[in-house]
C-alpha positions in Angstrom: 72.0 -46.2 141.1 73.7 -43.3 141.4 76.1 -42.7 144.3 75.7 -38.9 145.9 77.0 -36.9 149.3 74.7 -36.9 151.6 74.6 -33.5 152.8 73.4 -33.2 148.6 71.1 -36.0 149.2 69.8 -34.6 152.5 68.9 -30.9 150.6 67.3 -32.9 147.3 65.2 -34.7 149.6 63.8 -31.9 151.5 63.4 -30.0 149.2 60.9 -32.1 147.0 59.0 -32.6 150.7 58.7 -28.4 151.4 57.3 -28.1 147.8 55.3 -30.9 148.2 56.8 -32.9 144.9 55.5 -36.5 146.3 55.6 -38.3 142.8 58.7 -36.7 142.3 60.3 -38.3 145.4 58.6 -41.6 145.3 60.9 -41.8 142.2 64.0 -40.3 143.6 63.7 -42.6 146.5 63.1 -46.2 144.5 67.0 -45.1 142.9 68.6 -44.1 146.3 70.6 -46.9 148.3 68.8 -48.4 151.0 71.2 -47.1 153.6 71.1 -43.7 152.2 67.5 -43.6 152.8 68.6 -45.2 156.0 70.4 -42.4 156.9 67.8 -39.9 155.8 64.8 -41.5 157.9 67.0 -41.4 161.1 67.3 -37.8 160.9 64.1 -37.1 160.3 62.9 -39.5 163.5 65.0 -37.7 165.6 63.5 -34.4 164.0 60.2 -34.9 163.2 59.1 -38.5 163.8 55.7 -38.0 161.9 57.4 -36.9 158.3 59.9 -40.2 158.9 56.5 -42.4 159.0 55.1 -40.7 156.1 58.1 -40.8 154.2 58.8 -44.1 154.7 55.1 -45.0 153.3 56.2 -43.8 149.9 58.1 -47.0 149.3 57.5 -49.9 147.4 57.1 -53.2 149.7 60.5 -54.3 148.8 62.2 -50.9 149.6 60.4 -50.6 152.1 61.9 -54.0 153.9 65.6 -53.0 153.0 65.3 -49.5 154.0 63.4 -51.0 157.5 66.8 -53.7 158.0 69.1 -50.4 157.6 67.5 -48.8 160.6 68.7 -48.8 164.1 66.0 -50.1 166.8 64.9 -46.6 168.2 63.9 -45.9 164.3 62.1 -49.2 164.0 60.2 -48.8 166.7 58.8 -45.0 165.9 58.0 -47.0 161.9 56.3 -50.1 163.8 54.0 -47.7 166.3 52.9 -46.1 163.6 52.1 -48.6 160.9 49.0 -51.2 160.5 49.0 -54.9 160.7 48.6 -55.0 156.9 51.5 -52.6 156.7 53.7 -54.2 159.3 53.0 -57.3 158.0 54.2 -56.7 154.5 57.8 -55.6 156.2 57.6 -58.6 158.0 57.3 -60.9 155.6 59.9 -59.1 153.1 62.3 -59.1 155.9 65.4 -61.9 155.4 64.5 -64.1 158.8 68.1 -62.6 160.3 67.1 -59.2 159.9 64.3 -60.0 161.6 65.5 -61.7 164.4 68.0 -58.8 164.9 65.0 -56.1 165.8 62.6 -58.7 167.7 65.8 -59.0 169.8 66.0 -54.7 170.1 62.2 -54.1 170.2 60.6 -53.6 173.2 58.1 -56.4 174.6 54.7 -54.9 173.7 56.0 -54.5 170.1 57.5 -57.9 170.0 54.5 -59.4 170.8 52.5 -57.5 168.2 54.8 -58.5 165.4 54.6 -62.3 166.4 50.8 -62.1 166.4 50.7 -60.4 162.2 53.6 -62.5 161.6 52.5 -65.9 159.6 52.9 -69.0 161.1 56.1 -70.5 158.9 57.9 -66.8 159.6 57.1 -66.9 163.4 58.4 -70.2 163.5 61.2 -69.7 162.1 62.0 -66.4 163.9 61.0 -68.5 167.2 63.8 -71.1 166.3 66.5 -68.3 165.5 65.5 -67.0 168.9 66.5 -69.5 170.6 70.5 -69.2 169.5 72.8 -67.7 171.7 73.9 -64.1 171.1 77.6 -64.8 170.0 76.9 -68.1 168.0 76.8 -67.9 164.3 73.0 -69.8 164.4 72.2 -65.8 165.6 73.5 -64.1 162.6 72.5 -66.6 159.9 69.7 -66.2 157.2 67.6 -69.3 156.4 67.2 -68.0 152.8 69.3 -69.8 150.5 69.9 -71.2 147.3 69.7 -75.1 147.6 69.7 -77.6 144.7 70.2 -81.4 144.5 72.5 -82.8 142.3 70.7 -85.5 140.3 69.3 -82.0 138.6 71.1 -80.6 135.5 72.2 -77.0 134.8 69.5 -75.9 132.9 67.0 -77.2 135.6 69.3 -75.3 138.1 69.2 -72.2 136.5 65.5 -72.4 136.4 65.4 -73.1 140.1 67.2 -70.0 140.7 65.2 -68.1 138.7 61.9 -69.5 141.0 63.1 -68.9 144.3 66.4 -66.9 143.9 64.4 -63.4 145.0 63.5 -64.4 148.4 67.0 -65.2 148.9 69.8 -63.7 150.3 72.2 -64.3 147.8 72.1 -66.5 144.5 76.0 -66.3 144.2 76.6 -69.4 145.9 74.5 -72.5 145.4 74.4 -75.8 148.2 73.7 -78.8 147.2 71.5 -81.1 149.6 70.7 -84.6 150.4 66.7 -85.3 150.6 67.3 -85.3 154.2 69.2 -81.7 154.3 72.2 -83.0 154.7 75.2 -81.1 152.9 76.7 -82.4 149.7 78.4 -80.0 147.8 78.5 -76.0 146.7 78.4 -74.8 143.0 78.9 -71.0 141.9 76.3 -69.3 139.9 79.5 -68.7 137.7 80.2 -72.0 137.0 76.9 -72.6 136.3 76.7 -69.9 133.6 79.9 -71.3 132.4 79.2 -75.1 132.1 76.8 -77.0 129.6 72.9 -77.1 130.3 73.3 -80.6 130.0 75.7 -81.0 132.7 74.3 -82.9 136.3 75.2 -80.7 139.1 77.5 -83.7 141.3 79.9 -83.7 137.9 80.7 -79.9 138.8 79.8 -79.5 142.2 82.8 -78.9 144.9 82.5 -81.5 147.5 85.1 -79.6 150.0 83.0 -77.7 151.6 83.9 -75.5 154.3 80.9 -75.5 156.8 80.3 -74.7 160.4 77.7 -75.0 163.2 75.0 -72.9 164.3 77.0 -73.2 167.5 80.4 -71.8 167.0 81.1 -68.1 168.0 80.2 -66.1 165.3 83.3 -64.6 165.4 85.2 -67.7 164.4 82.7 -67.9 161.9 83.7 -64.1 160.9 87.6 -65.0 160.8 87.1 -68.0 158.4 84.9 -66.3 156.0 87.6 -63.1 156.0 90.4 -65.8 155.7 89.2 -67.6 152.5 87.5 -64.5 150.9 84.5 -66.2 151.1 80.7 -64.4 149.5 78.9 -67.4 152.1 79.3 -69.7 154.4 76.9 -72.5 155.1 75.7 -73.4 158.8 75.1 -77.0 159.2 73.4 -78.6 163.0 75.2 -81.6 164.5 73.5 -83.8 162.1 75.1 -82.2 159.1 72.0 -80.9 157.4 71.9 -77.1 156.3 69.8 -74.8 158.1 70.7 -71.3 157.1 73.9 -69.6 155.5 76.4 -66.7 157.0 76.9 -63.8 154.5 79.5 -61.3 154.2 77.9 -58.4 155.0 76.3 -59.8 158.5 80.5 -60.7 159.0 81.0 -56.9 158.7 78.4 -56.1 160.9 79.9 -58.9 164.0 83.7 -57.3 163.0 82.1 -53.9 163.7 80.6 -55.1 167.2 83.1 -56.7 168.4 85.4 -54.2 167.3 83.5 -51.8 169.2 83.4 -54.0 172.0 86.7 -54.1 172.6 87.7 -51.1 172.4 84.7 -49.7 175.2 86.4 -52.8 177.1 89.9 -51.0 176.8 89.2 -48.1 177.8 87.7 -49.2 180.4 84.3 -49.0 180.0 81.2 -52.2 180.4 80.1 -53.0 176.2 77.5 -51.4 174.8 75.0 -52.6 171.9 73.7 -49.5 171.4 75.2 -46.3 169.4 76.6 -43.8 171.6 73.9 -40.9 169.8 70.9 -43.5 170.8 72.2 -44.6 174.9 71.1 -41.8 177.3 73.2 -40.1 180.1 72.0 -42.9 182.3 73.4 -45.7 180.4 76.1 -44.3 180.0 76.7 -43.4 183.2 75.7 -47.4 184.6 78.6 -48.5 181.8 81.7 -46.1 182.5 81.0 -46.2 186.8 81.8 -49.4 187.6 85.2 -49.5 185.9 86.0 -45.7 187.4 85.1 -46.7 190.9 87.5 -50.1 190.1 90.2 -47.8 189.4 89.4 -44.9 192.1 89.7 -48.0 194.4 92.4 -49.9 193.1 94.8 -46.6 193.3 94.8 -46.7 197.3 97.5 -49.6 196.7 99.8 -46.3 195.5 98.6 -44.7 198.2 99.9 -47.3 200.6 103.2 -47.5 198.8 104.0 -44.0 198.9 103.2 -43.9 202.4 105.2 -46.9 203.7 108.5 -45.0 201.8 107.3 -40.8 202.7 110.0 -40.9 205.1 112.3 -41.8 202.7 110.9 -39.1 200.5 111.0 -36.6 202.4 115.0 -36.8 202.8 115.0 -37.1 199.3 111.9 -34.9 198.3 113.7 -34.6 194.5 112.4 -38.4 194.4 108.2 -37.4 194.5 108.8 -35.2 191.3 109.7 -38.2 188.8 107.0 -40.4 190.2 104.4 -39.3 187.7 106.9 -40.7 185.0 107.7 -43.4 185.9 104.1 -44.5 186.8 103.2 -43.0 183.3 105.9 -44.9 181.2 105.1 -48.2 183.1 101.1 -47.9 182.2 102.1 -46.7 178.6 104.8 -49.6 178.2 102.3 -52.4 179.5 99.4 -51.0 177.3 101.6 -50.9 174.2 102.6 -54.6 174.8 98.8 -54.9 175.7 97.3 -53.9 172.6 99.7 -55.5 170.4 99.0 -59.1 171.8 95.3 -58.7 172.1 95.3 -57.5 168.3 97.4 -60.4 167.4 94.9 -62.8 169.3 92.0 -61.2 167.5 93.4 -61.6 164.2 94.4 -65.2 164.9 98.1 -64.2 164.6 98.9 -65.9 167.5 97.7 -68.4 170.0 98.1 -69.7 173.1 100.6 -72.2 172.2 103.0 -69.6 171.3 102.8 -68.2 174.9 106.4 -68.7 175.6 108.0 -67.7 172.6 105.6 -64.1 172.7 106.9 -63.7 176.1 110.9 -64.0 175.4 110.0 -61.6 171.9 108.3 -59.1 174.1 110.9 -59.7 177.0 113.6 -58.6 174.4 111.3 -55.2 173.0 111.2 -54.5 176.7 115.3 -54.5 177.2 116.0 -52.3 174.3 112.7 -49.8 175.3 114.2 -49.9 178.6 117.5 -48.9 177.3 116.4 -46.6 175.0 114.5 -44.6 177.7 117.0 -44.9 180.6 119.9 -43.6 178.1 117.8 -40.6 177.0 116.6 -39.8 180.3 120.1 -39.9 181.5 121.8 -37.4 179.2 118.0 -35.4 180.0 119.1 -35.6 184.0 122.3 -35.1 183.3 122.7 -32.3 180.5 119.2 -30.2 181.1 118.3 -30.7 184.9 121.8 -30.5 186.6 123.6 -28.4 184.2 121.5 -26.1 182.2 119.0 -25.9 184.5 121.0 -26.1 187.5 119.6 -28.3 189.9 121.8 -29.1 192.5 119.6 -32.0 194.3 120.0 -34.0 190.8 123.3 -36.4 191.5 124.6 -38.9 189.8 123.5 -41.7 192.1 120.0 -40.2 191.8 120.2 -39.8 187.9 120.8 -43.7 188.0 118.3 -44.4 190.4 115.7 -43.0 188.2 117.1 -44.6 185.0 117.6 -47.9 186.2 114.4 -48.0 187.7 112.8 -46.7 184.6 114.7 -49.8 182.5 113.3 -52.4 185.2 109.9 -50.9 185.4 109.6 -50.9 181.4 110.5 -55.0 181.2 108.0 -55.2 184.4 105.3 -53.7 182.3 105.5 -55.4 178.8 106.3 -58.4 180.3 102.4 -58.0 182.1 101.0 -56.4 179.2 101.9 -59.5 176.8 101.0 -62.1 179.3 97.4 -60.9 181.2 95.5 -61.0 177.4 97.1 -64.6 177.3 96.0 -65.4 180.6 92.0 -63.9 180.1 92.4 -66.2 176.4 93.4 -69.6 178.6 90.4 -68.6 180.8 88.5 -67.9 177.9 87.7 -64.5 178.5 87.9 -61.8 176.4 91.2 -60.6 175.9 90.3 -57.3 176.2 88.9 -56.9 179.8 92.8 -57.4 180.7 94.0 -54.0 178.3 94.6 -50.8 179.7 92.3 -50.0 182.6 94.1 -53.2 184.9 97.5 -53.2 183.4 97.9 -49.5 184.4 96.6 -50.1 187.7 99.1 -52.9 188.2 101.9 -51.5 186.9 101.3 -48.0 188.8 101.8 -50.1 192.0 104.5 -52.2 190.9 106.7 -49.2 189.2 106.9 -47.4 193.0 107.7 -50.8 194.5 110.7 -50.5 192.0 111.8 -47.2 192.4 111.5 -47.1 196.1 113.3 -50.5 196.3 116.4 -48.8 193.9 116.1 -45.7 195.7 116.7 -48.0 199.0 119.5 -49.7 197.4 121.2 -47.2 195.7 120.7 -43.8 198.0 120.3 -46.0 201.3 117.3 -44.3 202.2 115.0 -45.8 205.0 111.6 -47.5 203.6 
């Protein structure tokens, strides 16, 4: 299959559909990737919906299902409206069951109900149990199409199992071996099957470690272990032990991507989304990123209060109200620095909540020589550009170390927040996330003028 730019693949395509070259591109389309043809479909649905469904009819049953998995749920849905029960129920059928669960979940009601009703009675079952799983538990991602032998069978007879069922699975890379009543014994690799005797009985070359995990864990634990151990598969057992489906490597990509995504909407301060930004309208988008803006429109009146309690003091120092800005500024971009770091750590398991105190002293010491770092270059700054290049008279010295020291306190204020809030949300187990940028800067913009009015007081004896 050979690999091609898609701009390239884009012009090929079209132009075998302006000169009418069907044959031509049934052929050219049974050799392109599945998400190529993916890619290509989408446009044309956003273009002109009609050519997408025609297209689409030009492939084979089994393209047709792996093309039909690559799509996103506003594409699915113009393919479904448009096909017949026979049709649909091909796709259906040819779907792996997690695929299929994934656009029953994106599809609107009317549709959903149409698919249950072609659907046949061991695949609507089945889709019905998946159902049924929570969102963020791995029993929503797996695929109950598997490879499963027992091991009182010998390679030979293995080998011809695989060969019966292993199309309809997901994988025949990794092999589980079962009790009679489902229960897990063992994994064997299609590799070490090739490699050992025909005569050899699976439970003399079976692994009996298995790694396993339940349809309950979050599927991002499940993500983190198979990443960790390089795994092609990982098996799903229910409380009972017996194996109901398997976890893959390329739905693991797909939960990293999400919840990648996820976090980062939740950083910037915006509600998740489990749509693509080109397929959520104005509306959405607008009912995701308000809430959060009118949070922090809200939460900046505490500033407001500040700097009123200490404009008397200002105004006998009005130099003062032009560094506010930076120190605000550095205070939010110190505690989201700190912020990010921890909450990336967390994510990648790096660290955990046990190790709260010693992240805290590390970031505590970061935050003393940032501080330092800052104040001394902000001194010579004061000192050699403001007051003596440029001239400013109102600059001092005790006002130069007013700013500076309150810079170096308002720095070790901020990471010290930034490493502990995503520590705190973890113990509350929350996301991490919904404690990054958004409320650390709101916090520390508050906290940084209580500072620098309180050295101001101190060191300028200025009224609050």
């Amino acid at each position: 299959m050979e690999l091609m730019d898609f701009e390239a693949l884009k012009e090929k395509f079209d132009k075998l559909i302006e000169e009418k070259k069907l044959k031509d591109l049934q052929n050219e389309l049974e050799n392109t990737h599945a998400f190529d043809i993916a890619e290509y479909l989408s446009d044309l649905a956003d273009e002109k919906p009609p050519s997408a469904v025609k297209l689409f009819r030009l492939l084979s049953k089994e393209k047709g299902a792996d093309v039909f998995a690559e799509l996103d749920a506003v594409e699915q849905e113009i393919i479904i409206t448009a096909l017949t029960d026979i049709e649909l129920s091909n796709i259906v059928e040819d779907l792996y069951v997690d695929d299929a669960v994934d656009m029953m979940e994106e599809l609107p009601a009317n549709l959903v109900k149409r698919v249950m009703r072609i659907a046949t009675p061991e695949t609507r079952k089945l889709i019905n149990q998946f159902l049924k799983y929570p969102v963020d538990s791995t029993g929503s991602i797996m695929t109950a199409e598997f490879v499963d032998l027992k091991k009182y069978l010998n390679v030979r007879e293995a080998v011809a199992r695989i060969r019966r069922i292993g199309e309809d699975t997901e994988t025949i890379y990794v092999c589980y071996v079962t009790s009679a009543d489902r229960k897990l014994e063992g994994v064997v690799s299609f590799k070490k099957l090739l490699l050992s005797d025909e005569d050899e009985i699976i439970e003399d070359i079976m692994d009996t470690n298995v790694l396993s995990v339940y349809t309950t864990d979050d599927r991002e634990e499940t993500a983190k272990i198979i990443s960790d151990y390089d795994l092609l598969a990982l098996p799903v057992v229910d409380t009972e032990r017996r194996l109901v489906g398997i976890v893959t490597v390329d739905d693991v990509i797909d939960v990293i991507q999400e919840e990648a995504a996820k976090d980062l909407e939740m950083m910037a301060g915006m509600l998740p989304s489990d749509k693509p930004y080109s397929r959520t309208s104005v509306w959405e988008i607008w009912q995701k990123r308000s809430p959060w803006l009118i949070f922090l429109m809200l939460s900046a009146t505490f500033t407001r209060v500040v700097i009123k309690k200490y404009e008397g003091a200002l105004s006998s120092y009005a130099i003062l109200t032009g560094f506010i800005p930076m120190i605000m500024a550095t205070g939010g971009n110190s505690g989201s620095q700190s912020s990010t770091s921890i909450i990336s750590a967390l994510s990648a398991r790096d660290i955990e909540l046990k190790d709260a105190g010693w992240i805290v002293w590390k970031e505590f010491k970061i935050a003393v020589l940032c501080g330092l770092a800052l104040a001394a270059v902000n001194f010579f700054k004061l000192l050699l550009i403001d007051k003596m290049l440029l001239g400013e008279s109102l600059i001092s010295i005790p006002v130069i170390l007013t700013i500076c020291i309150s810079m170096f306190m308002v720095v070790i204020f901020a990471k010290s927040v930034g490493s502990l809030l995503p520590l705190f949300a973890k113990s509350l187990k929350l996301d991490p996330a919904v404690m990054a940028s958004p409320i650390i800067t709101t916090l520390t913009d508050t906290f940084s003028l209580l500072i620098y009015f309180y050295f101001a007081t101190l060191i300028l004896k200025i009224g609050g």
